[in-house]
C-alpha positions in Angstrom: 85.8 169.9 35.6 85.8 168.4 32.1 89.3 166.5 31.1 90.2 167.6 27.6 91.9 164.2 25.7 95.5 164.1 25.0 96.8 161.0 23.2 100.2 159.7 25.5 103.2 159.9 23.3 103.6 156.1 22.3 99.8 156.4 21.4 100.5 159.3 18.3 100.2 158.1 15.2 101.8 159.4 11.8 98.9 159.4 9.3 96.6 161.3 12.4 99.6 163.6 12.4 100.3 164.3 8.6 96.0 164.6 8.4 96.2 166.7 11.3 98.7 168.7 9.1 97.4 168.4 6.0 94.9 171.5 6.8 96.5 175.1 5.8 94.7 176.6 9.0 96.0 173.8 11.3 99.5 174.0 9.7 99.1 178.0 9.9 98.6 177.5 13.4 101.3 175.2 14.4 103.9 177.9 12.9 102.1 180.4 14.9 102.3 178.4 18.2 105.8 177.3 17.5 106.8 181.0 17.2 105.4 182.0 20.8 106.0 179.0 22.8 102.1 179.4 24.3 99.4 180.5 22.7 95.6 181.6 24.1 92.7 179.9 21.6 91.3 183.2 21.2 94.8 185.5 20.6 95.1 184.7 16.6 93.7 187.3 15.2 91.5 186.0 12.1 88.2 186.3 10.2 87.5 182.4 10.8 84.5 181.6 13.2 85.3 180.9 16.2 83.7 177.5 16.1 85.7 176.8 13.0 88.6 177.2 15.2 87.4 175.4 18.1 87.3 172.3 15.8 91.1 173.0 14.8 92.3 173.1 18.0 90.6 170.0 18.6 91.9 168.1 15.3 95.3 169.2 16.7 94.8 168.0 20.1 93.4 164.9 19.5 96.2 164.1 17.3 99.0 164.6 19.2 100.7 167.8 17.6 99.2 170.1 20.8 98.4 170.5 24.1 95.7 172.2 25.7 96.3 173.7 29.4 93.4 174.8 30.9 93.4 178.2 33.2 90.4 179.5 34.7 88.1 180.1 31.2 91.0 180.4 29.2 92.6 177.4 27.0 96.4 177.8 26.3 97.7 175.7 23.5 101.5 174.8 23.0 103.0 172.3 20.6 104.5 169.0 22.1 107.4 169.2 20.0 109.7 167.3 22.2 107.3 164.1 22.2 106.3 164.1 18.3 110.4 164.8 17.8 110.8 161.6 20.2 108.1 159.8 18.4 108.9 160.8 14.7 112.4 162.7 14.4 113.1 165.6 12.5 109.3 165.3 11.4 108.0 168.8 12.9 111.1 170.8 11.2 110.5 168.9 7.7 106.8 169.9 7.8 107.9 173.8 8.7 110.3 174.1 6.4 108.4 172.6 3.6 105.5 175.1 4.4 107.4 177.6 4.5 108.7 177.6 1.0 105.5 177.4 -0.2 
C-alpha cells in the first residue's frame, strides 16, 4: 500500500504554508474542512476536475496544513490545526478571519 507524505510538525515551514494558502480553492477548502472536522476528497460539491482537486489536496498535504487518512478507496482529509497552531500561533485563525472578510 502506497504511504501518502506528511511533513512532521518541526519540518512545516511558513512560506510552504502561506503558498499553500495563497490559492482561493486551497484556502476555500481549508474553511470547508475546518467547518466539518473530516472531510472525503470527493464530498465538496464543485465544477473543478477532479484532477484539479487531486493536485490541491496534495499542495495542502505536502505543506503541512492537512492530513490525509486513508480508508479502504476513500481519502479523508482533516486540517492539523493543533500542529500548525503549535508551530505558528494564532496563524490558522488570522488566515480565516482575513478570508472571511473578503
Amino acid at each position: 500500500m502506497r504511504t501518502l507524505y506528511h511533513p512532521k510538525t518541526e519540518e512545516i515551514e511558513l512560506p510552504t504554508v502561506l503558498y499553500a494558502l495563497s490559492d482561493p480553492i486551497r484556502l476555500e477548502l481549508l474553511r470547508h474542512v475546518l467547518k466539518c472536522k473530516e472531510m472525503a476528497c470527493g464530498e465538496y460539491a464543485t465544477d473543478i476536475p477532479k484532477s484539479t482537486m487531486s493536485h490541491h489536496f496534495k499542495v495542502l498535504r505536502e505543506s503541512g496544513v492537512m492530513n490525509t487518512r486513508l480508508a479502504g478507496t476513500q481519502r479523508f482529509m482533516s486540517v492539523r490545526k493543533d500542529e500548525l497552531d503549535s508551530r505558528f500561533p494564532g496563524l490558522l485563525d488570522a488566515i480565516v478571519r482575513a478570508s472571511e472578510s473578503n
